[in-house]
N, C-alpha and C positions, 0 to 999 in steps of 0.2 A: 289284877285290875288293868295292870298295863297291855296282856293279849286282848282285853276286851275293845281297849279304843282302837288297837292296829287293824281289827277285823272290817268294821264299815270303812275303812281310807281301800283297802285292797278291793272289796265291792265298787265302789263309782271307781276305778279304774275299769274295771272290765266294762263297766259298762257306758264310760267313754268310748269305748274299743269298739263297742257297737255298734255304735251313732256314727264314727268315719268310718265302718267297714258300708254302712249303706247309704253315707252319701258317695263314698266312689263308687258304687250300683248306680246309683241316682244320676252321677258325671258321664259313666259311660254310658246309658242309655239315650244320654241327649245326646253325645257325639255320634251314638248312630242315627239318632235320627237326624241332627243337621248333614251328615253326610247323604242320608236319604234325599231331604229335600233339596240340597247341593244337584245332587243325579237329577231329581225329575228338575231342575229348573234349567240344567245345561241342555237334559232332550228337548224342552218346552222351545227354550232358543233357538238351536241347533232347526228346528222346524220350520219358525219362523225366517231365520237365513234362508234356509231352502225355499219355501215361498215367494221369499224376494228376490232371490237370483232364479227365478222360473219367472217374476213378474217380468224382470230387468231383460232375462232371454226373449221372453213373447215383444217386449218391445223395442228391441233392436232388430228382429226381425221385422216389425211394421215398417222401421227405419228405413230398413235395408228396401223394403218394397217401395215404399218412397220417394227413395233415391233411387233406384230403378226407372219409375216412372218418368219423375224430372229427367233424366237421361235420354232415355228416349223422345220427351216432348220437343228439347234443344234440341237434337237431333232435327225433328221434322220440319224444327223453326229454321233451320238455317239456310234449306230452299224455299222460304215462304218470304213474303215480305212483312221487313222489320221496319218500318218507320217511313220517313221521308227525309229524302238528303237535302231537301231545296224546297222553297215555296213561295209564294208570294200572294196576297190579298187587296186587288185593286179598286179600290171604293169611284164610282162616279153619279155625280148627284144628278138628282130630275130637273128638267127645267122649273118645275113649279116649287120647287127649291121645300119639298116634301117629305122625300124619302131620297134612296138612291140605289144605286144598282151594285151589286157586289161583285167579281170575276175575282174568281179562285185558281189557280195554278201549283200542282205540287209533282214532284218527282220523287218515285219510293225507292229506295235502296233497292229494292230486289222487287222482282215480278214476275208471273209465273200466270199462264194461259189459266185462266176459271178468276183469277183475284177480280175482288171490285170494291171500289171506293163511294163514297157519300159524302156531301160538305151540311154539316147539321150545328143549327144555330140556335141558341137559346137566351133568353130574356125572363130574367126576376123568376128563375127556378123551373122553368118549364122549357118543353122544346117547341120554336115556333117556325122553325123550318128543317127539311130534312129533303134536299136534290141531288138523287142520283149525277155520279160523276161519268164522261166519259173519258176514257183511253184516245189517245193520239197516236199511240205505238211509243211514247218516250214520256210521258207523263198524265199524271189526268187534271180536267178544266169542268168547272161547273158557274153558273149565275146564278144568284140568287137575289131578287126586290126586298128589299126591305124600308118602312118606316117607321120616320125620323124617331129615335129614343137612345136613351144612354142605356148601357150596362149589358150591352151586346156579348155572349161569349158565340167565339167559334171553332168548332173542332175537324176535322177529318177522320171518319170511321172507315177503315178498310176491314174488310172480310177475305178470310181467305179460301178456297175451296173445301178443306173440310167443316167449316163454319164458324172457327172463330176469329174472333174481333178485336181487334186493338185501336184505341181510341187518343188521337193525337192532336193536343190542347195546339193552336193557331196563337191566337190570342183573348186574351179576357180581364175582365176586370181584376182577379186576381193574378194572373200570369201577363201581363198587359207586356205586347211587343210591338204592336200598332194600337197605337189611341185612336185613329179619328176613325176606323171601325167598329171600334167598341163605342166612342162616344159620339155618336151621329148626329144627334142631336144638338149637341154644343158646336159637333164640325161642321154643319150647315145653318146657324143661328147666324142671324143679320140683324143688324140695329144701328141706330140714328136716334142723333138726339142734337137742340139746336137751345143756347142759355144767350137769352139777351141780356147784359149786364147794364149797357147806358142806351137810349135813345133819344132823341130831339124831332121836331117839328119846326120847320122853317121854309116859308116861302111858297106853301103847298107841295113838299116835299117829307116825306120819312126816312130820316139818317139814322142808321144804326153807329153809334158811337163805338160801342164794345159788344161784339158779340163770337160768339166759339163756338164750330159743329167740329160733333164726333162721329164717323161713318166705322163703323163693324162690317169685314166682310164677311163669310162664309171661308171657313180653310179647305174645307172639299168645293172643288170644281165639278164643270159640266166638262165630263170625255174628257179627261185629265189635264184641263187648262184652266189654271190659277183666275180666281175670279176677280175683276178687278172694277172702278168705278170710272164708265167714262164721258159720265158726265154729271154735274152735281148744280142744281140753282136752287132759290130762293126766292119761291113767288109769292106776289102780292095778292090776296085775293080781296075783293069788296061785295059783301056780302051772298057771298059763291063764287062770282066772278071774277076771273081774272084779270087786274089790273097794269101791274108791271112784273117783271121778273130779270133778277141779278146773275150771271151766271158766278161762280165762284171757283170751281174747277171742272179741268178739261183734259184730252189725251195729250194736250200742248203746251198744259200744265207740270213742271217738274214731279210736283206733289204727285203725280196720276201714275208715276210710276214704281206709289208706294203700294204692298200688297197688305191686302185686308184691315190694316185699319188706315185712315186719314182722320189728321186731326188739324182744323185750320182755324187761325186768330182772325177776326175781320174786326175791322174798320173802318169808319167813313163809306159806308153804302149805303145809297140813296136811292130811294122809291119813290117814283112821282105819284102825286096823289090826287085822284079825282074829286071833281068838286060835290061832298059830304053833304049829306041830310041827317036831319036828328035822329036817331038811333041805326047810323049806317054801323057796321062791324066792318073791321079789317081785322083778317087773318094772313100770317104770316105763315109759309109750309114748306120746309125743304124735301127737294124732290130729285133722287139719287137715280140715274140711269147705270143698268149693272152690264157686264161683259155677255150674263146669263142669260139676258133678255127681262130681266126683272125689271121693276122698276120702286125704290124706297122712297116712302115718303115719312114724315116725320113734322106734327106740329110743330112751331117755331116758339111764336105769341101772338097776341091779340091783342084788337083794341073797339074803342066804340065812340061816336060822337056824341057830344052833349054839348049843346051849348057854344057851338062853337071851337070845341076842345076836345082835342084825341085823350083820351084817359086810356092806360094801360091795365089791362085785364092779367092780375096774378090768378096765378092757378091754373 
């Protein structure tokens, strides 16, 4: 009885024996093939390296060609002209105090027989002039008209005989090195303004108690001379007509030898006054003689009869 039970324990042994003899069948044939697939994915690699150091070669070579060019270009820059060593932009205003005339002046580092230059000016995104410049033998000069407006830019285009162009900012509203050719408009404004604060009536006379003008010249001049005021009154007029008139300042005047603005306090000026009918007006007008040949004028105040009584016109 007892060989009958030892007989099935010696059977599942062996065929224990069985089952690990084919799972290491089983282990070894994955490690060949993860060694397979090991192989094909270091040549899959290996391919793509090679692709990329074939991209990396094709473009260092562009590189190289590149920098080639660039070399040569400095090269032919270097007898060509590169810029401007000096310049100067001389603004002078019209007599009718409009516009004014521009005179350009620039000297280029380098020159070279065929080069040629342009003075080109532009406003609120557009180009609104473009004058050939000429040569002097030391520099080149161009003129250019323009009117009155702000936000002027101006540049210098040279060309050089194989045709290209370099383009050099003067000044502008963004690169601003002169203002009053970019802002023209503000550099040629004039204004006048004249605040009676007291006046009286006494004796057939009109006395300004308190009053104050302010004169604005122009910062640009005519042919490059400072504009100045030299002469300034305060006329009386009855209805149109000239009545009396004050002078207030003069070239005799210290004040005259302030530039572009005058500001002056008055007091106790008196205006004789013609003998008034019912609804006469008097106008009061200050009337600015300029250096420019101008002439500014500027309502004062006003008034009107009634009744026997100057009544003062606000507004």
């Amino acid at each position: 009885m007892s060989e009958t039970q030892v007989q099935p324990i010696i059977k599942k042994k062996k065929k224990k024996t069985n089952i690990l003899s084919i799972v290491a069948i089983i282990c070894a044939c994955l490690s060949m093939v993860a060694s397979i697939i090991s192989m094909v994915i270091t040549l899959r690699t290996g391919a793509a390296y090679r692709m990329e150091l074939d991209a990396l070669a094709d473009s260092n070579a562009s590189l190289e060609t590149q920098v080639t060019d660039l070399n040569d270009r400095v090269g032919r820059a270097e007898n060509v002209v590169t810029g401007l060593s000096g310049w100067t932009l001389t603004p002078s205003a019209w007599t009718d105090g409009k516009g004014a005339t521009i005179s350009f002046a620039g000297v280029p580092d380098n020159w070279q027989e065929g080069d040629k230059g342009a003075l080109s000016v532009w406003l609120n995104g557009a180009e609104v002039k473009n004058v050939a410049c000429s040569w002097d033998g030391a520099g080149y000069t161009a003129t250019v008209d323009l009117e009155a407006a702000d936000g002027y830019s101006y540049y210098f285009v040279q060309t050089n005989p194989d045709g290209t162009q370099r383009q050099t900012v003067l000044t502008s509203p963004e690169d601003l090195r002169d203002d009053i050719p970019v802002y023209l408009a503000d550099s040629l404004n004039t204004y006048a303004s004249v605040f009676v604060d007291n006046w009286s009536e006494e004796g057939g006379k009109l006395i300004l108690d308190s009053c104050y003008v302010y004169i604005q010249l122009p910062r640009l001049g005519t042919a490059g001379q400072d504009t100045l005021c030299r002469e300034a009154n305060l006329v009386l007029y009855c209805n149109g007509e000239e009545v009396s008139r004050r002078n207030i300042l003069s070239q005799e005047n210290p004040d005259a030898e302030v530039k572009q603005t005058y500001e002056l306090n008055l007091d106790g000026l008196t205006f004789y006054l013609p003998t008034l009918q019912p609804d006469d007006e008097l106008e009061l007008v200050l009337e600015a003689e300029l250096s420019s040949g101008l002439t500014l004028t500027a309502p004062a105040a006003s008034w009107y009869e009634n009744g026997g009584e100057l009544f003062f016109v606000v507004g």
